[in-house]
C-alpha positions in Angstrom: -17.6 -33.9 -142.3 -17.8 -35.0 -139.0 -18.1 -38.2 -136.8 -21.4 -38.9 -134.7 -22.4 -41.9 -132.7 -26.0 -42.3 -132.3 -27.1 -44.4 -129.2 -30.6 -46.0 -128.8 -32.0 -46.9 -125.8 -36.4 -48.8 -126.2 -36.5 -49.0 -122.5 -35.2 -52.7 -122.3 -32.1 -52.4 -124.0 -29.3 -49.8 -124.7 -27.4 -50.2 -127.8 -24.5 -48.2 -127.9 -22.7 -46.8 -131.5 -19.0 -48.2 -131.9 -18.9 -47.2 -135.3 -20.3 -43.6 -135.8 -21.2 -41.9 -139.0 -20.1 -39.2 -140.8 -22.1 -36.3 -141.0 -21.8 -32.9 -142.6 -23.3 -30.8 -139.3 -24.6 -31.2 -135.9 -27.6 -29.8 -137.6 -27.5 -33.3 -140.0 -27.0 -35.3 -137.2 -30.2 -33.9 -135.3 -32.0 -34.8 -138.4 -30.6 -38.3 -138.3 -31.5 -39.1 -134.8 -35.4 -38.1 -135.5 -35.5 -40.5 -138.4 -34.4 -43.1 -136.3 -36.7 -43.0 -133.5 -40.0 -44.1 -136.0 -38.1 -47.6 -137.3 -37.6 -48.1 -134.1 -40.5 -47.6 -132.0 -42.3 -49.3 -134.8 -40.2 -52.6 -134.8 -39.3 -52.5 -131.0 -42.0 -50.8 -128.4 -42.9 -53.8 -125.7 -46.2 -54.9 -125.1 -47.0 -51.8 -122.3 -49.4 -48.8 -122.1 -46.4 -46.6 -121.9 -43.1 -47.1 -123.6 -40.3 -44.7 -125.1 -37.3 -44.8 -127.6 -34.5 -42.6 -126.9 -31.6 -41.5 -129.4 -28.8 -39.9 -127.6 -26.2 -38.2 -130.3 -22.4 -38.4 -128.9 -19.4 -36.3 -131.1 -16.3 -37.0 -132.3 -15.0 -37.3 -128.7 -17.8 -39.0 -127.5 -19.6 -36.0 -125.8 -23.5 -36.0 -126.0 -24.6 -33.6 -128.1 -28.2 -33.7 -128.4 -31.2 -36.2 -127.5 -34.8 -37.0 -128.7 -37.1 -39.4 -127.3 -40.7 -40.3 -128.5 -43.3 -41.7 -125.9 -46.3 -43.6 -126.6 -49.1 -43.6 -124.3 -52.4 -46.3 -125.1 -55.4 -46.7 -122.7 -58.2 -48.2 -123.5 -60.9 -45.9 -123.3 -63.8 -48.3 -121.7 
């Protein structure tokens, strides 16, 4: 097992991971940081026709490791 911190940023706000969470692999942690981006653009995107969520995956000593982001783009087709 080892320790990840998993950092989101919605484009307002960072929110930085004090508290990590153990995980079996870097390949679990990947998996982790992709389930988190959906909650979070669901519950958090501002009102804009182009917003992203980012999850930046630190290691034990803090070190990134790996980052996802998913981007939603709306127009209005008119």
């Amino acid at each position: 097992m080892s320790l990840f911190y998993f950092d989101i940023n919605d484009g307002l706000e960072a929110a930085y991971d004090d508290t990590g969470t153990e995980l079996a692999d870097r390949a679990e942690a990947r998996k982790e940081a992709l389930a988190v981006l959906a909650p979070v653009a669901r519950e958090g995107l501002p009102d804009s026709m182009k917003c992203a969520v980012t999850v930046t995956v630190r290691d034990g000593a803090k070190r990134p490791i790996f980052h996802a982001s998913l981007t939603l783009v709306e127009d209005w087709i008119e």
